[in-house]
DRENLUM-384496 format. One record per residue: x, y, z of N, C-alpha, C, O in turn. Coordinates in steps of 0.02 Angstrom, whole numbers, padded with zeros to 5 digits, always signed. Example, Ala and Ser with C-alpha at 12.3 -4.5 7.8 and 13.67 -1.06 7.14 Angstrom:
# DRENLUM-384496
+00660-00284+00390+00615-00225+00390+00660-00165+00390+00712-00166+00423
+00642-00112+00354+00684-00053+00357+00645+00002+00394+00670+00057+00402
//
This chain:
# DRENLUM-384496
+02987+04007+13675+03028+04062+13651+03101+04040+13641+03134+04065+13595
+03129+03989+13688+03196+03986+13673+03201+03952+13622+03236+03977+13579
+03169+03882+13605+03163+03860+13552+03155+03889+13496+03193+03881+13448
+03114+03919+13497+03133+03985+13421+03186+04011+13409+03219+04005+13357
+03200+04043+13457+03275+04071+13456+03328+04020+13441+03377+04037+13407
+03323+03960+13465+03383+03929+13460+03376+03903+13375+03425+03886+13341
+03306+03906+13352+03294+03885+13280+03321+03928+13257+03368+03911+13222
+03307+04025+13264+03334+04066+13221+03404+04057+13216+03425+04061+13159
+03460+04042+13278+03518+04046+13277+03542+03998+13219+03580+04016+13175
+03515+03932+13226+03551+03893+13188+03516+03901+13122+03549+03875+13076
+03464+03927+13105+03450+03946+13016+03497+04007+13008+03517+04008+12950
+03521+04056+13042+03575+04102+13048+03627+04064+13038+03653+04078+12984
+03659+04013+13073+03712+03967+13050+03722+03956+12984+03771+03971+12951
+03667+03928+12966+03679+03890+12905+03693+03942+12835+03727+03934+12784
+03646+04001+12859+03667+04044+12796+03737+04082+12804+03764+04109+12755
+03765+04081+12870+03847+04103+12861+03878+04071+12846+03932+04094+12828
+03865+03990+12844+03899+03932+12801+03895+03948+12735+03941+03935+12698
+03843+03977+12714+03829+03959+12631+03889+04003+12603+03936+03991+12564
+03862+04078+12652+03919+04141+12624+03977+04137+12627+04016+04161+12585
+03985+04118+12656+04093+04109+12696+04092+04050+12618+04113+04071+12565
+04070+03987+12624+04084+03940+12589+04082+03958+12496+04110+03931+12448
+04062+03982+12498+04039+03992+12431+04102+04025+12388+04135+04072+12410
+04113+03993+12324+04177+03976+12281+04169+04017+12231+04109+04032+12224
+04197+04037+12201+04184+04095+12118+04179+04041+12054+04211+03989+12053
+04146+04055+12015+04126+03990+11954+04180+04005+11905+04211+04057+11917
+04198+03970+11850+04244+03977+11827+04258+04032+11766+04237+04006+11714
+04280+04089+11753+04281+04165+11732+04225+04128+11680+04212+04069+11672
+04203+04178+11656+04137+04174+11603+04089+04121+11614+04041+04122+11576
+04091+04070+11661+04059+04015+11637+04011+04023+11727+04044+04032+11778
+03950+04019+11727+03910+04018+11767+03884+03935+11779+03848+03910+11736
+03902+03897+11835+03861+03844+11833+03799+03820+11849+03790+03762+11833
+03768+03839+11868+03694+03860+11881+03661+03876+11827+03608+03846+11817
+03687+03931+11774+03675+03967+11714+03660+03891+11660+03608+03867+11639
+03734+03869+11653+03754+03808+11624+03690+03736+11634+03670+03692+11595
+03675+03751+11699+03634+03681+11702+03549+03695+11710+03502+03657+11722
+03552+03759+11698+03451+03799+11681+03457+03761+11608+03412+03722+11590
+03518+03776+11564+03514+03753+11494+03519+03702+11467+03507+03688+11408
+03540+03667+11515+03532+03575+11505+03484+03549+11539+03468+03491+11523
+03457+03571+11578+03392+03522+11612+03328+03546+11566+03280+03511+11551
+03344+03642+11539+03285+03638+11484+03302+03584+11418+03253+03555+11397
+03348+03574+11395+03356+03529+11340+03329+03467+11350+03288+03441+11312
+03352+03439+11408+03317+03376+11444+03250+03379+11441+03219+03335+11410
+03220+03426+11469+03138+03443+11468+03110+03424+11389+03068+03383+11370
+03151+03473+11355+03137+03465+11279+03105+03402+11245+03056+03398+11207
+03154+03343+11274+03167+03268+11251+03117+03232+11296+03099+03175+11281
+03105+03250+11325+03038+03230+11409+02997+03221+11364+02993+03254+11313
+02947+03151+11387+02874+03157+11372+02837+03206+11399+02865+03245+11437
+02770+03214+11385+02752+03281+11403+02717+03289+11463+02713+03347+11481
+02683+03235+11508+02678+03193+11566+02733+03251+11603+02714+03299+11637
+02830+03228+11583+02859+03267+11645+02860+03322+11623+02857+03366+11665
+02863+03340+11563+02866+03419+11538+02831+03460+11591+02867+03496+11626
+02743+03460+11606+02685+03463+11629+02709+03486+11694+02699+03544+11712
+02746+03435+11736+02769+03435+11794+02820+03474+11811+02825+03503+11865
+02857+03476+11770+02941+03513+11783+02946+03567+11744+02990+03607+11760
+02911+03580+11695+02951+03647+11673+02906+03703+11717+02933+03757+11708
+02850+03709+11761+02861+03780+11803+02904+03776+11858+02903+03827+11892
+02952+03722+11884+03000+03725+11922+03048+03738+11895+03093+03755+11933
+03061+03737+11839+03124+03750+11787+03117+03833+11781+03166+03870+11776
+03054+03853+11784+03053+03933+11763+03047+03966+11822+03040+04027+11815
+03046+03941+11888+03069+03968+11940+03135+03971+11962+03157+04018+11995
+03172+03914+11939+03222+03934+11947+03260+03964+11915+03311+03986+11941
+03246+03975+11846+03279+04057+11797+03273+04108+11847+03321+04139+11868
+03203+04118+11869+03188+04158+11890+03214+04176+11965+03198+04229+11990
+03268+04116+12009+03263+04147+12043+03344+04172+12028+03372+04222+12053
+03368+04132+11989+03438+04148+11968+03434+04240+11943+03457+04288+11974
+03402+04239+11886+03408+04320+11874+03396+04363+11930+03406+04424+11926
+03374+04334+11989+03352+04398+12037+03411+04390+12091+03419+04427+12139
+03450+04337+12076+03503+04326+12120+03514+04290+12192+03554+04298+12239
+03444+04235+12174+03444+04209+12230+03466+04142+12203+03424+04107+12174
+03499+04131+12206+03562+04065+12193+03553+03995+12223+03552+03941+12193
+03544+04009+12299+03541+03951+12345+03465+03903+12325+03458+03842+12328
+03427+03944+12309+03373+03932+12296+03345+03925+12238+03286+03907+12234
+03378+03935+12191+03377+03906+12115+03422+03841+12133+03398+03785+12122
+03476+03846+12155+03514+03783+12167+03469+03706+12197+03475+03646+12184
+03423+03749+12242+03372+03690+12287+03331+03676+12216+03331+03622+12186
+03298+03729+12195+03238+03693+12146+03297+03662+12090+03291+03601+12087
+03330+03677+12063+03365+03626+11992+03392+03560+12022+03391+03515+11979
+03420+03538+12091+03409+03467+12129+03345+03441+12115+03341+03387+12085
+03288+03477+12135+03261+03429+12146+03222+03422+12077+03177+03381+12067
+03246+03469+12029+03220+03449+11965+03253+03398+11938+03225+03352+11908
+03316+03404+11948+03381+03334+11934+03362+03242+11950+03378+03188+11925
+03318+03267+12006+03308+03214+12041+03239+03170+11998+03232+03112+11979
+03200+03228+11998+03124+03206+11963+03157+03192+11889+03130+03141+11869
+03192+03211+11853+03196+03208+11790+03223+03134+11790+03203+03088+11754
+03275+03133+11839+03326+03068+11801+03292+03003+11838+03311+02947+11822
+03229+03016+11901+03175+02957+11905+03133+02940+11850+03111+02885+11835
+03122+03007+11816+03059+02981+11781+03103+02961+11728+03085+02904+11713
+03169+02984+11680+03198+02928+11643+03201+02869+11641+03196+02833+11591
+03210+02853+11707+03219+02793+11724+03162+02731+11716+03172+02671+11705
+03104+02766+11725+03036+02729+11744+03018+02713+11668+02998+02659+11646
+03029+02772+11635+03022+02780+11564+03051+02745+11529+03036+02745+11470
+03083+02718+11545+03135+02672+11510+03115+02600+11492+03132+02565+11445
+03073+02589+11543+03048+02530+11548+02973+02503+11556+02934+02506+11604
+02963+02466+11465+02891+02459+11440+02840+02444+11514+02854+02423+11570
+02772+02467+11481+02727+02467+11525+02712+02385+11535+02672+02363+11576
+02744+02352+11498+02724+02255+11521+02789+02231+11547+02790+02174+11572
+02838+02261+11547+02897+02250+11589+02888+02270+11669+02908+02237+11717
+02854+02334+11668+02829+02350+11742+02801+02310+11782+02809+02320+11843
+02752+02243+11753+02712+02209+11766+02739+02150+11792+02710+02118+11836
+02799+02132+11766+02826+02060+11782+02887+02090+11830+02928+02135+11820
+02870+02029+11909+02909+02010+11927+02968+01997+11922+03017+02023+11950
+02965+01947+11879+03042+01917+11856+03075+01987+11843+03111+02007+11889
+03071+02015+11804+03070+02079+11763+03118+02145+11830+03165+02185+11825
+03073+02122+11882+03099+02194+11933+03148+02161+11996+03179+02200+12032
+03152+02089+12006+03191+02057+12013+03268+02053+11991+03313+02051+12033
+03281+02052+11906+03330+02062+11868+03358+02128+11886+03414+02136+11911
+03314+02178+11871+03321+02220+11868+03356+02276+11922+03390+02327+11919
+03320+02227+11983+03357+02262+12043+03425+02231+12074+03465+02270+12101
+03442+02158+12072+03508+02157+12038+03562+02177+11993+03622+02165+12004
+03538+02210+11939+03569+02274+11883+03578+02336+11921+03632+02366+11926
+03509+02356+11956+03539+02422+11975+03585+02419+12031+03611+02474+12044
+03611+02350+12084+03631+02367+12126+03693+02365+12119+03727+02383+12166
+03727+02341+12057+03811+02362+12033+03807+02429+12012+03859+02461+12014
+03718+02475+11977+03743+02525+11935+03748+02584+12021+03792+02625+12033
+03702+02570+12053+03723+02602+12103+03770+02581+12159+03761+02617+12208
+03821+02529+12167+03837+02510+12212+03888+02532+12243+03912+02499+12289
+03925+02615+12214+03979+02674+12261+03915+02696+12298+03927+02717+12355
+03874+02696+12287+03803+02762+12312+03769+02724+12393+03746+02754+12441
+03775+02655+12385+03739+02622+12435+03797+02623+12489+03764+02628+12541
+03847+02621+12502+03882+02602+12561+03863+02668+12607+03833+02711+12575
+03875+02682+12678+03881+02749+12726+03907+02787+12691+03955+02781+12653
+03874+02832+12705+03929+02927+12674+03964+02931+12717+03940+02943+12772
+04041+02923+12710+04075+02979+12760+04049+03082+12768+04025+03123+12728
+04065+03084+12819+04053+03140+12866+04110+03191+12805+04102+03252+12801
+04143+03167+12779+04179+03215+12732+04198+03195+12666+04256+03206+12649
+04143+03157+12612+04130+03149+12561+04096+03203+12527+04089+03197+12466
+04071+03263+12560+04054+03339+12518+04121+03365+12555+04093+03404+12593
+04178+03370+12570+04192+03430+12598+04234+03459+12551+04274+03421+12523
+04233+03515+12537+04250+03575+12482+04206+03615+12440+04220+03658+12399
+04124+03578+12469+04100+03591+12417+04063+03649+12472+04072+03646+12532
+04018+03702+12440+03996+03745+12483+03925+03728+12507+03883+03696+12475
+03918+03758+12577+03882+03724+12606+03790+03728+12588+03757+03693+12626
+03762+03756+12549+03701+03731+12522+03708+03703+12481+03652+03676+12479
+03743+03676+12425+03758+03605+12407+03769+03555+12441+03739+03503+12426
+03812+03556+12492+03833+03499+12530+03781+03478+12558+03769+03418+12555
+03735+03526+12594+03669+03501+12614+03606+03468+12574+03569+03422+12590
+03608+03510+12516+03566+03432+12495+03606+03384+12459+03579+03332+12440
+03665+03396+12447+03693+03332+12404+03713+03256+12477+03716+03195+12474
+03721+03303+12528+03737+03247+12589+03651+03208+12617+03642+03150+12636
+03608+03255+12611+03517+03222+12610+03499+03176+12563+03472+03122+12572
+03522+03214+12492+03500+03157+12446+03546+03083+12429+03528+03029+12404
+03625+03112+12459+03631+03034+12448+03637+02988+12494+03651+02928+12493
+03623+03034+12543+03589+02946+12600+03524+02916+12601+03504+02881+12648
+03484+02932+12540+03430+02918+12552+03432+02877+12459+03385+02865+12421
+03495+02866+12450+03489+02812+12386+03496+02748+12406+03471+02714+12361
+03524+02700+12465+03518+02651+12486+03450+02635+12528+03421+02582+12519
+03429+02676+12567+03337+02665+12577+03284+02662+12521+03227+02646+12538
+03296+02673+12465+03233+02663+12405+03255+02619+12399+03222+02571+12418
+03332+02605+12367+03346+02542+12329+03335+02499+12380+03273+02492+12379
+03359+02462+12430+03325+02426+12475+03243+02419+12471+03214+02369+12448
+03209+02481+12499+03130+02487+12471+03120+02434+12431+03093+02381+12447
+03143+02448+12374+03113+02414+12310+03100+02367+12301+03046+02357+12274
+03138+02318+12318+03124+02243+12303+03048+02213+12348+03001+02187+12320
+03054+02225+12419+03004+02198+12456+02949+02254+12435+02898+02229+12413
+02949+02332+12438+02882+02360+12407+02852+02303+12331+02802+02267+12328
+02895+02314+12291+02865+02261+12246+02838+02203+12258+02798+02176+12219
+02856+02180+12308+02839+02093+12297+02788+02109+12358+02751+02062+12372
+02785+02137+12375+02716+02142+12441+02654+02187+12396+02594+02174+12402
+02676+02236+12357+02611+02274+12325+02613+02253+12238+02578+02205+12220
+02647+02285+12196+02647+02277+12125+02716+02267+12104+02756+02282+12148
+02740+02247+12051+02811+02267+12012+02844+02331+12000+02902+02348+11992
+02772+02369+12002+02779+02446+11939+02814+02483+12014+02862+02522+12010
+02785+02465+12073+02805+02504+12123+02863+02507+12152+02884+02555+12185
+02909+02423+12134+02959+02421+12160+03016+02458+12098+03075+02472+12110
+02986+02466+12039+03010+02519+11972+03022+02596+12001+03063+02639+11988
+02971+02590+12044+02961+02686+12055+03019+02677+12093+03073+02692+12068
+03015+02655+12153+03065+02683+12219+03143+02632+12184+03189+02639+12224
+03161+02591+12129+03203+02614+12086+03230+02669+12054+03287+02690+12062
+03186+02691+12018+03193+02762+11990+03211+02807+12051+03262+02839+12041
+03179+02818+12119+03178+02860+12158+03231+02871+12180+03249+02929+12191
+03284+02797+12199+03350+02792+12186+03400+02845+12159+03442+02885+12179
+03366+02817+12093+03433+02842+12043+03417+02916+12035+03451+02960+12008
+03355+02920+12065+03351+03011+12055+03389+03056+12114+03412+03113+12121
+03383+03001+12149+03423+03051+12254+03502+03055+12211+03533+03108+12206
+03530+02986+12180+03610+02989+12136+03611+03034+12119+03657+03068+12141
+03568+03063+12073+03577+03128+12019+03582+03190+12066+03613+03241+12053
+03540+03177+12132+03561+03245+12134+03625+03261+12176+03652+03316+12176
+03651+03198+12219+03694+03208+12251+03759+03238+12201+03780+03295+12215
+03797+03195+12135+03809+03208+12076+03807+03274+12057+03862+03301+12053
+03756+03308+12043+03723+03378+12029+03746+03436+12083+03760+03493+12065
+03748+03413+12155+03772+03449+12182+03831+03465+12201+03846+03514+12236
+03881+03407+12168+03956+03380+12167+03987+03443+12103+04040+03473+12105
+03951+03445+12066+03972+03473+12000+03931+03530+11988+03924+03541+11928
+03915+03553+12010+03863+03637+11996+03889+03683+12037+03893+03742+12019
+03914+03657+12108+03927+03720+12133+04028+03698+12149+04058+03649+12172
+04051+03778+12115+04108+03785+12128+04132+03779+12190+04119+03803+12245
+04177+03731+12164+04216+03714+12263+04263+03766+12273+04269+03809+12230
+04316+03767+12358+04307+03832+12353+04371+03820+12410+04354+03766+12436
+04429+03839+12440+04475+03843+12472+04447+03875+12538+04459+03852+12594
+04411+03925+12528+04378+03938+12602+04343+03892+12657+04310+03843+12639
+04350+03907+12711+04319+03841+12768+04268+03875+12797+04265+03923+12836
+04212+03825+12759+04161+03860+12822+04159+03819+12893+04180+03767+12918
+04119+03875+12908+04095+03863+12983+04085+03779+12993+04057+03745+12950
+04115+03744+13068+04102+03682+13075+04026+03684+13112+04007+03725+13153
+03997+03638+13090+03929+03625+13126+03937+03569+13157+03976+03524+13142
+03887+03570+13216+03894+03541+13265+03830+03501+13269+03780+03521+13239
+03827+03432+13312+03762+03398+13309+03709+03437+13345+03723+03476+13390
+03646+03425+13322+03593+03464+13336+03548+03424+13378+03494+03451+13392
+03561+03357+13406+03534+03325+13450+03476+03369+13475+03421+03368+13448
+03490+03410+13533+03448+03438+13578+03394+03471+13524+03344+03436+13515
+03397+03519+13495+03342+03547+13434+03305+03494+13412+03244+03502+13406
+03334+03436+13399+03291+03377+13366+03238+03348+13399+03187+03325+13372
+03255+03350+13467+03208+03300+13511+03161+03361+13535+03102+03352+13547
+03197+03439+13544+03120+03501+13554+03093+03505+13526+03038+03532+13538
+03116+03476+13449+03034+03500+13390+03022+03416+13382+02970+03400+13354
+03060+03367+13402+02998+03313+13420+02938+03316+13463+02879+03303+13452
+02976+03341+13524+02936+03340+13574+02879+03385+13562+02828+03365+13588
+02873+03455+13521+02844+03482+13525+02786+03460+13462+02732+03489+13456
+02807+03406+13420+02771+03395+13386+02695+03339+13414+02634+03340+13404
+02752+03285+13461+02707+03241+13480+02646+03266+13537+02598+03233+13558
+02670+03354+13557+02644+03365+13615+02567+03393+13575+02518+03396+13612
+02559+03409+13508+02524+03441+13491+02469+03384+13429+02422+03392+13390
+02503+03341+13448+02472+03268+13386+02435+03225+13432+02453+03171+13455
+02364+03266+13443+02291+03225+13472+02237+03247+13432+02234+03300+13402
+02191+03197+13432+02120+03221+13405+02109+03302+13413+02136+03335+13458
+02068+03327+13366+02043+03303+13322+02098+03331+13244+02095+03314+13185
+02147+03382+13285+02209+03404+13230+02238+03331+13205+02258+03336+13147
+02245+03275+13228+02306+03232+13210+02256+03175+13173+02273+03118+13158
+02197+03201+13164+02143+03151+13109+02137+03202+13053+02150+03185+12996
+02116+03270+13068+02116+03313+13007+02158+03344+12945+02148+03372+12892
+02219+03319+12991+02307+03345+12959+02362+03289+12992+02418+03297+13015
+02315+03228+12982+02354+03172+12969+02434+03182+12945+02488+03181+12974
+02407+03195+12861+02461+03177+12800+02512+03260+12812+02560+03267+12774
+02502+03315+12862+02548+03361+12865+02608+03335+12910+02669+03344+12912
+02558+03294+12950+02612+03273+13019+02648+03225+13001+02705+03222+13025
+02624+03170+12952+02672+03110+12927+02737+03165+12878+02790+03135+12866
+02734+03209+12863+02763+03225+12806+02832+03271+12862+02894+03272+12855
+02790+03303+12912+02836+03322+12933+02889+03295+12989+02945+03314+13007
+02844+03243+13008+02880+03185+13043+02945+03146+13011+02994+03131+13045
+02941+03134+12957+02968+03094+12930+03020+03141+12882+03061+03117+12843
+03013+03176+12887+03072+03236+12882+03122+03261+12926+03180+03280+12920
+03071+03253+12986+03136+03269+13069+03168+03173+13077+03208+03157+13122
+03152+03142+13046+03182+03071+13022+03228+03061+13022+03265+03039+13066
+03238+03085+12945+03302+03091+12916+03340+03148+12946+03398+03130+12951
+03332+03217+12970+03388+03241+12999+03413+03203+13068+03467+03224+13091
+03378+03148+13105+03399+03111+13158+03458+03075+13114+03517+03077+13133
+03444+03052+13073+03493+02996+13049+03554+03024+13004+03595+02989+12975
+03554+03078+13004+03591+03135+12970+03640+03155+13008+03699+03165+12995
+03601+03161+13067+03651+03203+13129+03694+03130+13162+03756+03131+13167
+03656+03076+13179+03682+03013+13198+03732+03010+13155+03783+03026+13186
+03745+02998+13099+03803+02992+13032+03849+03044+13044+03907+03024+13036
+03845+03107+13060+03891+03139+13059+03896+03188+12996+03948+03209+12971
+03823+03207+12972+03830+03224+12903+03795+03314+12936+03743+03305+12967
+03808+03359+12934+03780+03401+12989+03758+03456+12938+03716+03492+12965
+03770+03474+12875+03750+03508+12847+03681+03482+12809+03632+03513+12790
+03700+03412+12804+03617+03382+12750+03562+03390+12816+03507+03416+12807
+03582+03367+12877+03556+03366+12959+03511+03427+12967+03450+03421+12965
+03541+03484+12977+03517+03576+12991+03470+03564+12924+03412+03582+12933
+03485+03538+12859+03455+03568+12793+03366+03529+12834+03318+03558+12860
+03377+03462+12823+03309+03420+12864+03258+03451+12910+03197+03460+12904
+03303+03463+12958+03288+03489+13033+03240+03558+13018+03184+03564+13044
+03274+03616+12964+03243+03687+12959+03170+03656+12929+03119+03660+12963
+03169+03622+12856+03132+03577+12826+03063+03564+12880+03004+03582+12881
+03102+03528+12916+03042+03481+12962+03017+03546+12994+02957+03550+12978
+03031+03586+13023+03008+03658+13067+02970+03691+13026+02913+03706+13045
+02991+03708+12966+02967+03734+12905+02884+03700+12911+02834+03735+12917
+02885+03627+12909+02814+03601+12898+02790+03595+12937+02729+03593+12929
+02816+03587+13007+02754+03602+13059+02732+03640+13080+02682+03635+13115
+02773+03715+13060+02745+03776+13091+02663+03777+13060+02631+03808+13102
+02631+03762+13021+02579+03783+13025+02505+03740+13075+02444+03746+13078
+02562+03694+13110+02522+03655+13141+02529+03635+13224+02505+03588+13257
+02575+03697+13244+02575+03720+13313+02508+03756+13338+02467+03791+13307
+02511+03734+13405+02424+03772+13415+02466+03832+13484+02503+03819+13533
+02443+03884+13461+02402+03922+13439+02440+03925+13377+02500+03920+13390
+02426+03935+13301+02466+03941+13265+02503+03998+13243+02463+04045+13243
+02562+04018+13223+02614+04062+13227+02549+04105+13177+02503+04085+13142
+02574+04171+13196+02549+04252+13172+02565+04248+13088+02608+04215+13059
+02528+04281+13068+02539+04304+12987+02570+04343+12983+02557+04392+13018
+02617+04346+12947+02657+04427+12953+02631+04452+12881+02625+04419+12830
+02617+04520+12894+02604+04551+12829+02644+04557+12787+02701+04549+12807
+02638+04574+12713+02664+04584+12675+02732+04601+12665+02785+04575+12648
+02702+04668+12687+02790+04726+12697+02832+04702+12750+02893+04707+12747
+02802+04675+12800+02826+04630+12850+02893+04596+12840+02952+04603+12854
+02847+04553+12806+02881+04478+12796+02945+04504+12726+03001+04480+12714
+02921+04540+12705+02962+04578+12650+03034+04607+12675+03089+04588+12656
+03021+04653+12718+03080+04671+12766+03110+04607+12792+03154+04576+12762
+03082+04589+12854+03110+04507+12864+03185+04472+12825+03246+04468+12827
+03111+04448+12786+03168+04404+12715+03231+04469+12702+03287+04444+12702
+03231+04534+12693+03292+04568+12672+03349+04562+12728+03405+04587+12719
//
C-alpha cells in the first residue's frame, strides 16, 4: 500500500510539473498544431511500409490535440519523430549497401561527427526552460543516442550489417526527438517544481518485480518482464545522471508495464470508474 501511494504521489508530482511549467505558444501559432502538419507531410513523402505504421499514431494524436489532451499528443508526435527520422535513415541506404561491412563501418564513422554534440553526458540542465513533459522525454531520448550508436558497430559485426544500420537509424531517431522536444513546446519563465532522486521507488518496484519473476509467470511473460525491466533501467541511469524529469517519465513507464504482472493482479476498474479517475 505505501508503495502505491508513494507511486500516486510522485505521478501527482509530475503532472504539477507539467502545469506550473507549461509556456503559452506564440499568439496565433500553435506548436503542436504546426508539427501534426509537418509530420503528416513527411508521412506523405514516406514509403508506404512507414505510412502503414505511423499514420494511426499520427491520427491519434490530432485526436488527442482537438480534445485537449496536449501532453499526450506531445508523447505520441516524439515518438512518431523518432520512428520517422529512423526509418529515413535506414531508407536511405540501398538494400546491398546494408549488406557490406565495409559499408557500415564507414558509415558509422560518418555518423559519429553527424552525431557527435548528442553522444557526450547530458547535463542535469540541458532541458531547463523547457516544460516539464517535454523535458521528460526529450532528457530519455537523448541519453539513449550514445547507447545505439555505440550498439551499432559490434551488433553488426557479431550478427549482420543491416542490424548495425537499424540501431544507427535508432540513433538518429532518439536525436530527433530530443530536438522535437527542444522546439515544440514553448519555453516558459515559470519554475517548475524541483524533483528529487527517486532512488528508494526504484529499488521497491525492483524489488517487487524480482519478488514476483519465478516459474511458471517468468517463462510465460518472459518478453513483458524484459520490457519492463529494462525500462526501470534507464530510469536508474536517469536518476544516477541527474536528469529527474526523463527519470519519474521511465520509472511511471516501468510501473505502467508491470502492473499487469503483479500477483494477485491489480482490480479492473470499470468503465465509469476509471472514467471518473482519469477526470
Amino acid at each position: 500500500m505505501l508503495r502505491r501511494m508513494r507511486h500516486a504521489a510522485l505521478l501527482a508530482l509530475l503532472l504539477a510539473a507539467v502545469s506550473c511549467g507549461r509556456g503559452e505558444p506564440p499568439k496565433n501559432q500553435d506548436p503542436l498544431a504546426a508539427e501534426v502538419e509537418r509530420s503528416a507531410e513527411l508521412l506523405q513523402k514516406s514509403p508506404s511500409s512507414i505510412r502503414r505504421t505511423n499514420e494511426p499514431v499520427l491520427a491519434r494524436a490530432e485526436e488527442d490535440l482537438r480534445q485537449g489532451r496536449r501532453e499526450l499528443a506531445l508523447q505520441r508526435l516524439a515518438n512518431l519523430q523518432g520512428s520517422i527520422a529512423a526509418a529515413a535513415y535506414r531508407n536511405g541506404i540501398s538494400s546491398e549497401q546494408r549488406r557490406d561491412m565495409a559499408r557500415l563501418d564507414a558509415e558509422w564513422a560518418h555518423m559519429g561527427s553527424v552525431l557527435r554534440d548528442d553522444l557526450g553526458n547530458l547535463s542535469p540542465g540541458a532541458f531547463d526552460g523547457v516544460p516539464a513533459a517535454a523535458r521528460a522525454l526529450g532528457e530519455a531520448a537523448r541519453s539513449q543516442v550514445r547507447g545505439y550508436y555505440q550498439a551499432s558497430l559490434d551488433y553488426g559485426h557479431n550478427t549482420m550489417p543491416d542490424q548495425g544500420f537499424y540501431y544507427l537509424g535508432s540513433a538518429e531517431g532518439q536525436r530527433a526527438i530530443a530536438a522535437f522536444c527542444r522546439s515544440v513546446a514553448a519555453r516558459s519563465n515559470l519554475r517548475t517544481p524541483a524533483l528529487r532522486s527517486i532512488r528508494p521507488e526504484l529499488r521497491a518496484l525492483e524489488a517487487d518485480m524480482l519478488a514476483v519473476y519465478r516459474p511458471p509467470l517468468s517463462i510465460q511473460r518472459h518478453g513483458e518482464f524484459i520490457g519492463a525491466s529494462s525500462t526501470l533501467k534507464e530510469a536508474r541511469e536517469l536518476d544516477a545522471a541527474g536528469l529527474h524529469h526523463g527519470a519519474l517519465l521511465r520509472y511511471l513507464q516501468a510501473a505502467q508495464l508491470f502492473a499487469p504482472l503483479r500477483q494477485p493482479p491489480p482490480p479492473v476498474l470499470p468503465a465509469d470508474a476509471m472514467t471518473k479517475k482519469l477526470q
